[in-house]
C-alpha positions, 0 to 999 in steps of 0.5 A, a space after each residue: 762417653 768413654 768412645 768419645 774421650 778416646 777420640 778427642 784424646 786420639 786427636 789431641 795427641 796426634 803429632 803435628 810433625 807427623 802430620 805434616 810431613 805424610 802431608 809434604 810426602 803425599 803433596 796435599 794438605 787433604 790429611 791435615 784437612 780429615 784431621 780438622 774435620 775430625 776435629 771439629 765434629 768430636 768438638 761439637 760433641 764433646 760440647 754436648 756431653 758436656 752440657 749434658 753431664 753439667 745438666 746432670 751434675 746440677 740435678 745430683 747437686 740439687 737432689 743430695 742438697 734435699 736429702 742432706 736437709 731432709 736428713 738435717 731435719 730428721 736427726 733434730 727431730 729424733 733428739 727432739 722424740 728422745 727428750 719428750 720420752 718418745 721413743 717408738 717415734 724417734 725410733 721411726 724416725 731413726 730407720 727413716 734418718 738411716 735410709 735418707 742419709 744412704 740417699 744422701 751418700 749415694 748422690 754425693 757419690 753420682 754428684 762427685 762422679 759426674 763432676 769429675 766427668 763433667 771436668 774430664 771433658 772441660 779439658 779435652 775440649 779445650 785442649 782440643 779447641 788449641 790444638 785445633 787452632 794449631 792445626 788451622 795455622 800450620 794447615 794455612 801456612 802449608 797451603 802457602 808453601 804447597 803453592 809457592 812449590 808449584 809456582 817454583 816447579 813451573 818456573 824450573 818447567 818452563 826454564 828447561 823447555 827454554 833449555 831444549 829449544 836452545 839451538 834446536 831447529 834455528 833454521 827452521 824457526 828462522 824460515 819461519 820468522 821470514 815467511 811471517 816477516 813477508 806476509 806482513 810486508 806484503 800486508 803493508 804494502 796493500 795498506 799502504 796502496 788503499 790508504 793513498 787511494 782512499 786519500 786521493 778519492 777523498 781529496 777528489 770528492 772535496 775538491 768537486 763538492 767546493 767547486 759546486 758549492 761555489 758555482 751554487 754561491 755565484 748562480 743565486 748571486 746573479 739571480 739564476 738560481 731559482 729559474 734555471 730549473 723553470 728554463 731546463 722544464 721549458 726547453 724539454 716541453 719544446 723538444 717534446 713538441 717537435 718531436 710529436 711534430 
């Protein structure tokens, strides 16, 4: 029990600004994170061992509470022997008063004890309880910065790579944006060449496809559009005749 007090108490007086600027120093809150889980498993042990010593605060309570009746009962008894003139009773009476009442101290003493023990680790775990919401808070608040310092060395990172190239290998880069700048020309000029083919052949198989869907219009108008078929079967049976001929 004793091992355990001394750690919450080591956590409870541990000193945040230290704590934070090892944090700030190392570039990591991993310092302060060992601290919350620190923290946190001597808090679940202190809340058991304090249920514990308050389990055994109320048996001490409820035992020297017997004995203190017991005891009661056993001194109203020994007047009561001594008035009817018994004495030898009252004289048990008295040796068994006498040990009852050393019980009855005894767990007064362990009563009193485990109370301020039971008390000791009240306070620690609520001062630890606080002390730990601190922690939380400045641990979220430095999370915060440590990103914002990141964010801010990358932008100083990139402003100076910027820096460097200022000047350096224009001509280079300028071929280079002239080579890029002719492949796309030349890319869309082939656009450009198979966009107007592909218009003029669209154009060509519409302008056909009208025609023949008019010539169609005026065969079945003049009554030719279903014996045209019958004429072309007949005249291709003829040439086979005179061919067998």
């Amino acid at each position: 029990m004793a091992s355990l007090l001394e750690k919450a108490q080591t956590l409870i007086s541990a000193n945040l600004h230290d704590m934070v600027d090892r944090a700030l120093q190392a570039n990591s809150v991993a310092v302060m994170k060992q601290y919350i889980r620190d923290a946190e498993n001597n808090l679940d042990a202190l809340e058991d061992a304090q249920a514990t010593v308050g389990g055994e605060v109320k048996t001490l309570e409820r035992k020297y509470n017997d004995y203190k009746k017991k005891a009661d009962q056993l001194d109203r008894n020994i007047d009561a022997l001594i008035m009817q003139g018994k004495t030898d009773l009252a004289r048990a009476a008295q040796v068994e008063l006498n040990s009852t009442r050393r019980l009855q101290e005894q767990y007064h003493e362990q009563w009193v004890r485990q109370q301020r023990e039971y008390e000791s680790l009240q306070n620690a775990r609520l001062k630890l309880e606080a002390k730990l919401d601190v922690i939380k808070q400045e641990q979220k608040e430095l999370e915060a910065l440590m990103e914002l310092a990141k964010s801010k060395e990358m932008t100083v990172k990139a402003i100076k790579s910027l820096d460097d190239l200022v000047g350096v290998g224009d001509s280079d880069i300028a071929r280079l944006g002239e080579s890029i700048r002719g492949r796309l020309d030349k890319a869309t000029a082939y656009s450009e060449m198979y966009a107007s083919r592909l218009d003029t052949q669209m154009d060509d198989a519409l302008g056909r496809a009208e025609i023949d869907l008019q010539l169609d219009e005026r065969k079945r108008r003049l009554g030719l559009a279903d014996t045209e078929p019958a004429e072309e079967e007949s005249k291709s049976a003829g040439e086979m005749s005179s061919t067998e001929s």
